[in-house]
C-alpha positions in Angstrom: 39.0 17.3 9.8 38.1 19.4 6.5 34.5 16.9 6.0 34.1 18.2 9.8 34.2 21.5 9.4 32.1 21.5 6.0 29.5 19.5 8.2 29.1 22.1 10.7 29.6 24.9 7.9 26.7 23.1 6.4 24.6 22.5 9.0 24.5 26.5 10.1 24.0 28.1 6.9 20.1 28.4 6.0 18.6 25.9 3.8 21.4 23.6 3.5 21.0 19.9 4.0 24.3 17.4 4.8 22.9 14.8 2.4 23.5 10.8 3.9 25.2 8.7 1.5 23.4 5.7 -0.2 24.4 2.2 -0.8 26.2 2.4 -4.5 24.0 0.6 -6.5 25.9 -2.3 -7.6 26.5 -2.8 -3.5 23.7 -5.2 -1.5 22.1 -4.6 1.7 22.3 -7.1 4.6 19.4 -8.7 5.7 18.6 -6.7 8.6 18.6 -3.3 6.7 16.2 -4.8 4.1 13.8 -5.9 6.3 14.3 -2.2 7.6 13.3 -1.0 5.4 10.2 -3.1 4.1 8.9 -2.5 8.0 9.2 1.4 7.0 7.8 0.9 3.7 4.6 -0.6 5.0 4.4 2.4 7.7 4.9 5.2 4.8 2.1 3.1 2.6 -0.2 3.0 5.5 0.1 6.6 6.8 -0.4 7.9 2.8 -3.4 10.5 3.6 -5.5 9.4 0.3 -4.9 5.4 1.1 -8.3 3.9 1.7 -10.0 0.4 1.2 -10.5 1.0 -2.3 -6.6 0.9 -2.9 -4.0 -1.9 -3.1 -0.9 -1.5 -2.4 2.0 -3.5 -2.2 5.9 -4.0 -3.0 9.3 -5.8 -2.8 11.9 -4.9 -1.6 15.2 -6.1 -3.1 18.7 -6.6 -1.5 20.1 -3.8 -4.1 18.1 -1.7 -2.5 15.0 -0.8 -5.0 11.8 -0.9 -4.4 9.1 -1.6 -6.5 5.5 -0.4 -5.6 2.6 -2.5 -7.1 -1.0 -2.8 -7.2 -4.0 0.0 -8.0 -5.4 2.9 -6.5 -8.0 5.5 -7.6 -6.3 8.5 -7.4 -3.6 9.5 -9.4 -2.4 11.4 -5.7 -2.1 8.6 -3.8 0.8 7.0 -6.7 2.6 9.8 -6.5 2.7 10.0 -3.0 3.4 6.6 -2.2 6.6 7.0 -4.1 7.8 10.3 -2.5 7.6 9.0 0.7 9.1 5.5 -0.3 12.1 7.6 -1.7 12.4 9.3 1.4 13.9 6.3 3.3 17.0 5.3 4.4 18.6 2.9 1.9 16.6 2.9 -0.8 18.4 3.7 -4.0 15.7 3.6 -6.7 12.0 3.3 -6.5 10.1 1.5 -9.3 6.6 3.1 -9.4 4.5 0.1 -10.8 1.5 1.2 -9.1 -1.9 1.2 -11.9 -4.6 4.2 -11.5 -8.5 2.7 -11.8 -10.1 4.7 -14.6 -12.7 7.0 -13.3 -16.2 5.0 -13.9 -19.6 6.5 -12.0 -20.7 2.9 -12.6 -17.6 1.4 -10.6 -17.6 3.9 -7.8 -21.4 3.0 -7.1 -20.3 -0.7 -7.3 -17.0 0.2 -4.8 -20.0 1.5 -2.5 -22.3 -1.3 -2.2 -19.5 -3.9 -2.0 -18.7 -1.8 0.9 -21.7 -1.6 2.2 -22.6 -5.5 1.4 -19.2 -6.6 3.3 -18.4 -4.1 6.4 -22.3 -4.1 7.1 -22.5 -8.0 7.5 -22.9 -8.8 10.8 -19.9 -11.4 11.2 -17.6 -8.6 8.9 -18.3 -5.7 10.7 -15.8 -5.8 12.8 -12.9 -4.9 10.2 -14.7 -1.9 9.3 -13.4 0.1 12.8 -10.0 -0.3 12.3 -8.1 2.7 10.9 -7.3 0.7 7.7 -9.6 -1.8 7.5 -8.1 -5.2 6.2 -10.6 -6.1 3.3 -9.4 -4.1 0.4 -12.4 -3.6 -2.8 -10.6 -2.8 -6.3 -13.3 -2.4 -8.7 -12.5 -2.0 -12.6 -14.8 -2.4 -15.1 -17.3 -4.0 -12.9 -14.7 -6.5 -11.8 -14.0 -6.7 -8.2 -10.8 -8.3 -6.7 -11.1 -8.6 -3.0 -7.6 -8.3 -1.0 -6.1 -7.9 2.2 -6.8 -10.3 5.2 -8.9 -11.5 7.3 -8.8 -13.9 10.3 -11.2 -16.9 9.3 -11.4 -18.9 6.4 -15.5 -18.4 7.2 -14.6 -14.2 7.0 -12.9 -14.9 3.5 -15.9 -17.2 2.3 -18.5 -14.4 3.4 -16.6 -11.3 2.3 -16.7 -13.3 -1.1 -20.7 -14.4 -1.4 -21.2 -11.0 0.0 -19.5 -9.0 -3.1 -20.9 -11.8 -5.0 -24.4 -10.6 -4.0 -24.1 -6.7 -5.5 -25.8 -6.1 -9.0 -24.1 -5.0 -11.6 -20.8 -6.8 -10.6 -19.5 -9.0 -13.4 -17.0 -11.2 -11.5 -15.5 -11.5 -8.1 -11.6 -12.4 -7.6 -10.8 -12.9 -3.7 -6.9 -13.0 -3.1 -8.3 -12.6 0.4 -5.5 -14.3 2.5 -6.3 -16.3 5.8 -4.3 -15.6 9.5 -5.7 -17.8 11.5 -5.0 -16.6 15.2 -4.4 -18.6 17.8 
């Protein structure tokens, strides 16, 4: 009866917030709640308003209920903001920010460009390019591009990698491009 009435003395006094009560840390999460929460993960990641084709991000999340963000992006904005809305969710107890900023390099952001320009302007590729996050990720660092994301061919995968292949300057190509082949 007393949490009750603090709840609704809480709730009507400006400004105050009835926090939710995590998981303990030492406690695990069902299977249900963690694939919960990786579905809201990827929605949070997606809808980040600086998270473009030039960024890679991914995570894991674990049944203690940390997650741990990985991969690169170029602004320093879009890290922090991936984990302030990854905190944000339901169940999560700890967030571990893994995610590695690109050095600022002229010479890589002209290469980011024309790999761009070489793979969503190919006739059999173009397609990807109209989506609102479009599936062929270009990390460029040092001159070193790693492709990522997906695509639905194996031929799509084989073109998006002779077509970065085909930019000057670029030193080597890594494509972790994966393959869904739909039916």
């Amino acid at each position: 009866m007393k949490k009750t009435i603090l709840a609704l003395v809480l709730a009507l006094v400006p400004g105050s917030q009835i926090l939710r009560a995590a998981p303990a840390e030492n406690e695990q999460l069902d299977q249900r709640a963690v694939q919960r929460i990786t579905k809201e993960v990827h929605h949070e990641l997606v809808l980040l308003p600086y998270y473009g084709v030039f960024d890679n991000l991914a995570y894991q999340v674990s049944p203690d209920g940390t997650v741990t963000l990985i991969g690169q992006v170029v602004r320093p904005s879009t890290k922090s903001s991936a984990e302030a809305a990854v905190k944000n969710i339901e169940g999560v107890n700890r967030v571990v920010n893994q995610i590695d900023v690109l050095p600022p390099s002229p010479m890589d952001d002209e290469i980011r460009r024309q790999v761009f320009r070489a793979i969503y302007g190919y006739p059999t590729l173009n397609r990807y390019a109209i989506m609102a996050v479009p599936p062929i990720h270009i990390i460029v660092k040092g001159g070193h591009v790693t492709l990522t994301g997906v695509v639905d061919k194996q031929t799509d995968k084989q073109v998006a990698d002779i077509q970065a292949k085909s930019v000057p300057n670029v030193f080597s190509v890594e494509d972790q491009l994966q393959v869904v082949e739909s039916k």
